[in-house]
C-alpha positions as CSV (number, residue, x, y, z in Angstrom):
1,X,107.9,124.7,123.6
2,X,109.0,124.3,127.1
3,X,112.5,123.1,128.5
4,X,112.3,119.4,129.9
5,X,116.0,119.4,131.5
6,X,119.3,120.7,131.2
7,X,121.6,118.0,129.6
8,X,125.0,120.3,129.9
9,X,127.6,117.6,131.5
10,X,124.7,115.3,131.2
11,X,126.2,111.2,130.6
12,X,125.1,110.3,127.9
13,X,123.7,107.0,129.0
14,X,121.1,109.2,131.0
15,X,120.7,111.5,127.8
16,X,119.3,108.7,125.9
17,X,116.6,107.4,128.6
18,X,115.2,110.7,128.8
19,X,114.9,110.5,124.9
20,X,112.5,107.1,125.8
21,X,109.8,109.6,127.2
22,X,109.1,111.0,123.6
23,X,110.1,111.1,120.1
24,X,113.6,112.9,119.2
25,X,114.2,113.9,115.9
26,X,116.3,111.1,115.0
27,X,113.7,109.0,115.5
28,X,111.6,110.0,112.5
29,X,113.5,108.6,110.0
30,X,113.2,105.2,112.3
31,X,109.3,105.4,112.5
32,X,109.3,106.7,108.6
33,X,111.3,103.5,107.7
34,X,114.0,105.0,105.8
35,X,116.6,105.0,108.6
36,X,119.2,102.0,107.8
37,X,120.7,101.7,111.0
38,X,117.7,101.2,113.3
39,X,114.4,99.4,112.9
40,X,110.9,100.4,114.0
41,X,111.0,97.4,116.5
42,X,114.3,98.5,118.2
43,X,112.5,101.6,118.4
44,X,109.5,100.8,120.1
45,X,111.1,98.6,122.4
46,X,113.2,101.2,123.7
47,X,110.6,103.7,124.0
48,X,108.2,101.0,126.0
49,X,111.1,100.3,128.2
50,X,111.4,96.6,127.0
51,X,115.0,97.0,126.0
52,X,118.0,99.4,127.0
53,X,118.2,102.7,125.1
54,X,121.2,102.2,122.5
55,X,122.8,103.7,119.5
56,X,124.2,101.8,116.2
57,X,126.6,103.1,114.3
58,X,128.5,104.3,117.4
59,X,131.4,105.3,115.5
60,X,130.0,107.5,113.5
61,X,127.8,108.8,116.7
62,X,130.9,109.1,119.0
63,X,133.3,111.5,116.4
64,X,130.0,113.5,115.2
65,X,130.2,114.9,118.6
66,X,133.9,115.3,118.8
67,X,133.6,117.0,115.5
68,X,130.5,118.8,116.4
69,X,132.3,122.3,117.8
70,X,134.9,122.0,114.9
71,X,131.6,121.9,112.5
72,X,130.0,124.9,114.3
73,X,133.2,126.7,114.0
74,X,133.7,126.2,110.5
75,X,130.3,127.2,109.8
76,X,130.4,130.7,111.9
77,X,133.9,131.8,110.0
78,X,132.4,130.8,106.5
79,X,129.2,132.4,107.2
80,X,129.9,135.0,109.7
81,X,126.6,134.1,111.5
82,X,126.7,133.3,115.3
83,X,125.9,130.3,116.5
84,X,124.4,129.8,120.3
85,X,124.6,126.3,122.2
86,X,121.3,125.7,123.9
87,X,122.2,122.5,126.0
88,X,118.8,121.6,127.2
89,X,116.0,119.2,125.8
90,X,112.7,120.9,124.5
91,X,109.4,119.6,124.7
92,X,106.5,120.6,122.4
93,X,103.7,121.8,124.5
94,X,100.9,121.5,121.9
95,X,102.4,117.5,121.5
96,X,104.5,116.2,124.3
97,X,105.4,113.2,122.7
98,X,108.0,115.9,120.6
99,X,111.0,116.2,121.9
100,X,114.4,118.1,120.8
101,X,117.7,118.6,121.3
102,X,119.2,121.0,119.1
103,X,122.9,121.4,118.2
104,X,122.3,125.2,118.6
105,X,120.4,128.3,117.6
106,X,120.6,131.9,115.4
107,X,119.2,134.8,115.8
108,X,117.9,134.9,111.9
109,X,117.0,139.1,111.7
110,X,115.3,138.5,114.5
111,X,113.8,135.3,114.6
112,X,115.2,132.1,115.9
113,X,116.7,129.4,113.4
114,X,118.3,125.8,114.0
115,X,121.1,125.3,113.4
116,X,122.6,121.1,113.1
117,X,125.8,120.0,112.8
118,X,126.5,116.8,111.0
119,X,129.9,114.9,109.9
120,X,130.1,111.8,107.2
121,X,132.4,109.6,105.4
122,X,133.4,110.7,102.1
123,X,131.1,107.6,100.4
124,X,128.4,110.6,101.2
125,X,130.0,113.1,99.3
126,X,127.6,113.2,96.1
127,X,124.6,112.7,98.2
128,X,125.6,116.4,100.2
129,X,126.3,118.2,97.0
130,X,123.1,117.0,95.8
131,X,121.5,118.7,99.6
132,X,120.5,117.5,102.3
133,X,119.8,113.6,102.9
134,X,115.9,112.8,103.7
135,X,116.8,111.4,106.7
136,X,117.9,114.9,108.5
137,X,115.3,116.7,106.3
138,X,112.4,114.7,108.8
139,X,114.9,115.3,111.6
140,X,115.3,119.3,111.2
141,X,111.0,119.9,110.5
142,X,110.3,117.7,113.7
143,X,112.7,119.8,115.2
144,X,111.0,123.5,113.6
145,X,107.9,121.9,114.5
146,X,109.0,121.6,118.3
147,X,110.3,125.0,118.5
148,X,107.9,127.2,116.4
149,X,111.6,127.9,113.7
150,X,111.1,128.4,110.3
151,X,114.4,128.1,109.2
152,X,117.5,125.9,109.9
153,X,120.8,126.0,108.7
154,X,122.4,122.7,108.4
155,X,126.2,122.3,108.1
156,X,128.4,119.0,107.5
157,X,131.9,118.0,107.0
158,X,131.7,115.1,104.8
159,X,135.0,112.9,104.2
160,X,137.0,114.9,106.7
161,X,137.5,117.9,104.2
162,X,134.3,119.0,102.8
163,X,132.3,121.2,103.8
164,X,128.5,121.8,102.8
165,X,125.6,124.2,104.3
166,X,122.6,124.0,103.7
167,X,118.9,126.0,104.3
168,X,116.0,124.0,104.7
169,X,113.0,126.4,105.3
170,X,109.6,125.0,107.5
171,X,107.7,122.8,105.3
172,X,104.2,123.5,107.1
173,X,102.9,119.9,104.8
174,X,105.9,117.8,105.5
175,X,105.5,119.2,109.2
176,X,101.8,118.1,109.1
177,X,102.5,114.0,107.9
178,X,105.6,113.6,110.8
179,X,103.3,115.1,113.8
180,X,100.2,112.3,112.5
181,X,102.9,109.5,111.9
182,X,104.6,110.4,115.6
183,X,101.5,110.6,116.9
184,X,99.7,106.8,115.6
185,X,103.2,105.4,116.8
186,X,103.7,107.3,119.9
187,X,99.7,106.6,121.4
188,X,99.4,103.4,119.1
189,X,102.0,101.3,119.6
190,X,104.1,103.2,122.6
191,X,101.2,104.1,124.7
192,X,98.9,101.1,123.6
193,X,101.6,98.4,123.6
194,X,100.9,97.2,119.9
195,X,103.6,96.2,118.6
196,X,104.5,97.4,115.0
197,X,104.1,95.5,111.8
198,X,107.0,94.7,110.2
199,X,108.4,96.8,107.1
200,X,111.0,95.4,104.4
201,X,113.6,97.7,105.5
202,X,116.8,96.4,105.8
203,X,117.2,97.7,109.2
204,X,114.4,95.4,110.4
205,X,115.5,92.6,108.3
206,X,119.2,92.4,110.4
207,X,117.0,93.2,113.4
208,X,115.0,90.0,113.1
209,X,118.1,88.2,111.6
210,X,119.9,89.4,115.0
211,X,117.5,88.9,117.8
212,X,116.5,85.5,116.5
213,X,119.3,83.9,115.4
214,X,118.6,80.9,117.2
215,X,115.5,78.6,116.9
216,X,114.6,76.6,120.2
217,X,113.4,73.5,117.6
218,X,109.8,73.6,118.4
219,X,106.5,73.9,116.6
220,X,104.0,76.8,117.4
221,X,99.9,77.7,116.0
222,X,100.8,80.8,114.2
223,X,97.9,83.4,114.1
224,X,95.2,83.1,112.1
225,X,96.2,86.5,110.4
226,X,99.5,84.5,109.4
227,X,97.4,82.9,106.4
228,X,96.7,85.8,104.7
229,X,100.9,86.7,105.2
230,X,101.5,83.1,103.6
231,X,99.2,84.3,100.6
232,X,100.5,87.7,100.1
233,X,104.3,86.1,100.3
234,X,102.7,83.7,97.8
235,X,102.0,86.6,95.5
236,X,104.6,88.3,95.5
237,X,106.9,85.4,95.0
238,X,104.8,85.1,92.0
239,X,105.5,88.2,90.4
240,X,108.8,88.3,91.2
241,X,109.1,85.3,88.9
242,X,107.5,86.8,86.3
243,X,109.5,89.9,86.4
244,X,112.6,88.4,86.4
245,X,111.4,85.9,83.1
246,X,110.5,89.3,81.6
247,X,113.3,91.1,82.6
248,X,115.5,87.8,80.9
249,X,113.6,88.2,77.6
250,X,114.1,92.2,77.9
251,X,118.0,91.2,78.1
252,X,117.7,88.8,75.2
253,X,116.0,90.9,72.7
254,X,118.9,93.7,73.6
255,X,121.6,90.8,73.4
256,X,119.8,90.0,69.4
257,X,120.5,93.7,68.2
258,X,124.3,93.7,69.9
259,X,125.2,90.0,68.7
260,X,129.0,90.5,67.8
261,X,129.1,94.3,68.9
262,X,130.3,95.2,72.6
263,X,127.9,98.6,72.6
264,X,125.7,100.2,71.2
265,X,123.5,103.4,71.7
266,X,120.0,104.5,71.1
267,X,119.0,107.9,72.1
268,X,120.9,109.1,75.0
269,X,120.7,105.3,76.2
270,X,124.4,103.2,76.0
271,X,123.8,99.3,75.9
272,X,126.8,97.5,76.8
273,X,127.2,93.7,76.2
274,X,131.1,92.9,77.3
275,X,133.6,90.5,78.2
276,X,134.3,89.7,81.6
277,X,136.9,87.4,83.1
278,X,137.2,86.1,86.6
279,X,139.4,84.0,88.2
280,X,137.1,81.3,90.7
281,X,138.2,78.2,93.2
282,X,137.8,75.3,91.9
283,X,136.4,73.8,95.2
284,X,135.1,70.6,94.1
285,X,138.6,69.7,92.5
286,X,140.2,71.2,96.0
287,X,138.2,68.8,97.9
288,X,139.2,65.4,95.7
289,X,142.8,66.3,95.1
290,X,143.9,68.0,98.5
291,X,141.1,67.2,101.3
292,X,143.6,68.2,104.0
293,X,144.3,71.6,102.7
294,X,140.3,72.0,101.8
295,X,139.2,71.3,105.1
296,X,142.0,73.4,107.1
297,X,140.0,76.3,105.5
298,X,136.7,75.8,105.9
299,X,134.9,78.1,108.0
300,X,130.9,76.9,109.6
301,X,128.3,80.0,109.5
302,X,125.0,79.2,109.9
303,X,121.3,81.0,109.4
304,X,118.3,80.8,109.4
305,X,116.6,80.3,106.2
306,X,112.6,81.3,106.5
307,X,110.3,78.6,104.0
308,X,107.1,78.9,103.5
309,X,104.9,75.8,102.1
């Protein structure tokens, strides 16, 4: 690895275009998919230069680093292991598309180790006791890959008062699949100007939902590739159908062995079949009887809904 630039009392506006010239190991989860905050597309147009480099979720973004030295802290007093700042970014020399920026580093008998700080609500709690969430696990081996480290010590206050480390050693395999899916997006689609196919992640689903919220009313010749979209759509729909018709008799036959009875159990299985009340508004009634008071409430949204005939 080699040192790209300093980024001590670096803005961070000017951190995150330097982060356009390569992949940063929060990007992985992006280009894997699996990142709900950010989409592929957002991705690639920030690292082509088509859109400003931003971050979502800046909440969460802005009081990690607040909480970043009181993390680092915590985690030297629990563990009596020092912790180094290295406020620069790296560059792999073997890939230069691989970039890091590590929260800091160990001396680990000898050998260097990561170490990353990271702070989340307390709805994450279960998933850190559990370890550590897939999303850092592809951020932490891009970054072992980019430094040569075999180890890194991850630490995280979750909720605002617990606390969780863990190890997470070099996974030579995992480190293998994240330099070749880097690499297709980084000389494919960053260096080539292809722009990615879309995935069903819900971070590319508000993306499109977002940037084209509007339609201009005209008609367009979609791609002939478009067909075979339209069929695929098609047969999917079909088998979604299907499912849920299954799924529906599947419910029924467990509704005909429960009739009267609220649960029963098979195995270690529990089958539940209970009562539920709910109190609903009566809009329709609202509407005829007080029309004034029904539309002194009513709030327009609009979408757009996507048909395909």
């Amino acid at each position: 690895m080699k040192t790209v630039i300093k980024t001590t009392d670096m803005l961070r506006q000017d951190w995150l275009k330097w982060r356009t010239r390569g992949i940063g190991g929060s990007d992985v989860s992006v280009i894997a998919g699996i990142n709900p905050f950010k989409s592929v597309h957002q991705l690639w147009l920030e690292k082509t230069g088509q859109t400003e480099p931003e971050e979502t979720n800046s909440e969460y973004t802005h009081f990690g680093t607040v909480l970043e030295p009181v993390v680092r802290k915590e985690f030297m007093e629990r563990t009596g292991i020092k912790v180094r700042q290295k406020h620069m970014l790296l560059q792999s020399e073997q890939y230069p598309f691989m970039f890091a920026n590590l929260d800091g580093v160990i001396n680990d008998n000898g050998e260097m180790a990561i170490f990353e700080a990271k702070t989340a609500s307390a709805y994450k709690r279960e998933t850190w006791e559990d370890g550590t969430p897939a999303a850092y696990i592809l951020q932490v081996q891009h970054y072992m890959a980019v430094t040569g480290a075999k180890k890194t010590y991850i630490a995280a206050l979750v909720g605002g008062n617990h606390f969780y480390i863990h190890e997470i050693e070099r996974d030579e395999e995992m480190i293998g699949k994240i330099i070749a899916m880097e690499k297709y997006f980084w000389e494919t689609h960053v260096l080539g100007g292809v722009e990615p196919v879309p995935d069903g992640s819900d971070a590319t689903t508000d993306y499109f939902n977002r940037r084209f919220s509007k339609s201009n009313g005209t008609t367009i010749e979609l791609p002939d590739e478009a067909l075979r979209v339209c069929e695929e759509y098609d047969r999917i729909s079909q088998e979604m159908k299907q499912l849920e018709t299954a799924k529906a008799a599947a419910a029924n036959q467990l509704k005909s062995y429960l009739k009267e009875a609220e649960t029963g159990t098979v195995g270690d299985r529990v089958v539940s079949w209970k009562q539920v009340s709910k109190n609903t508004l009566d809009t329709k009634r609202l509407k005829a009887e007080k029309p004034d008071i029904y539309n002194g409430f009513l709030a327009q949204s609009s979408y757009r809904r996507l048909l395909v005939a």
